[in-house]
N, C-alpha and C positions, 0 to 999 in steps of 0.2 A: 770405565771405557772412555777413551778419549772423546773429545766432540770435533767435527769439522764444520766448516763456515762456504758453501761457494758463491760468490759474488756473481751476478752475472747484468747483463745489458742486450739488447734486443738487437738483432743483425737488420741489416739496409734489407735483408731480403723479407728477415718479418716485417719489418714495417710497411714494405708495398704491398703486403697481400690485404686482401679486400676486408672488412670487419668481421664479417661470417666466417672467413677461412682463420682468421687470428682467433675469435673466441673458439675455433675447433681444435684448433692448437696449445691453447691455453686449458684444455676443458682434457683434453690428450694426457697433459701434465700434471692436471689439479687428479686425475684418477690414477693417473703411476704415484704418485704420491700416499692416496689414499690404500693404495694395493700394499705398499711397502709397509705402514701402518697398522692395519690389521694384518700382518704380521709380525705386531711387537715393535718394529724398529721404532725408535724413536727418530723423530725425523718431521718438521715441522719446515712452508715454504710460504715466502707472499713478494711485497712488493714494495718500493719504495714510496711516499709522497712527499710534497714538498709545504714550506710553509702555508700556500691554499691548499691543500689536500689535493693537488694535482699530480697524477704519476708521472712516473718519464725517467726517476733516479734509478731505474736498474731494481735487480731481485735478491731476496736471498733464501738459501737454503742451507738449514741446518741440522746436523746427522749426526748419530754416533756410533762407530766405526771402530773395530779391532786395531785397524792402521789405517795407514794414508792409503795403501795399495786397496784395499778392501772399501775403503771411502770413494775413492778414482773409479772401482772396477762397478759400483752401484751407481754412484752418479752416472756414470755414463750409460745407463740406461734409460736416463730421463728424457722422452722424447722430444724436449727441446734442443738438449745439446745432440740425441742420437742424429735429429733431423736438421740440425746445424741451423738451429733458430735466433741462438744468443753466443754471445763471446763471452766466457768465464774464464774460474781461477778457483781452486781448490787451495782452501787452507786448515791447518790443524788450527782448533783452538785454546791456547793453554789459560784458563784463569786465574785469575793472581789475585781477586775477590771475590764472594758471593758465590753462588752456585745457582744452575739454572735448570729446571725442568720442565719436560716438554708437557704439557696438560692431555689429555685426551679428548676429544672434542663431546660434546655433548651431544 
């Protein structure tokens, strides 16, 4: 089953909201995540940092999907993008080495 990759970065409108209303938002998408998960999908989400382990470089999430349509029509339930929190991009991802699986969490 193919994997998809979606990129994404935090909108002007996430970033003004107060810290409480962002970790409720984040907290929104860390549980549609987990929802998807126990049901099987594989499908694993987190976050950028930078050389001091500071965030700010944007998110990723990674899935795997029948097709792109199928990849498209799931992410778009993740109520970051449903609530138009972040600007993303949905891509397939082909690998041309290695292989990768998603672990289950502990």
């Amino acid at each position: 089953m193919p994997w998809f990759v979606k990129t994404e970065t935090f909108t002007e409108a996430f970033r003004a909201l107060p810290g409480p209303e962002r970790s409720t938002v984040l907290q929104a998408h860390r549980d549609w995540v987990g929802s998807q998960r126990s049901t099987g999908l594989a499908i694993a989400s987190g976050f950028l940092v930078d050389d001091q382990h500071k965030p700010g470089g944007g998110g990723l999430l990674v899935l795997q999907a029948g097709s792109y349509a199928e990849a498209l029509a799931l992410i778009e339930q993740d109520p970051l993008i449903a609530d138009g929190w972040v600007d993303w991009k949905l891509h397939e991802w082909i690998a041309a080495a290695g292989d990768l699986a998603v672990v289950p969490e502990p």
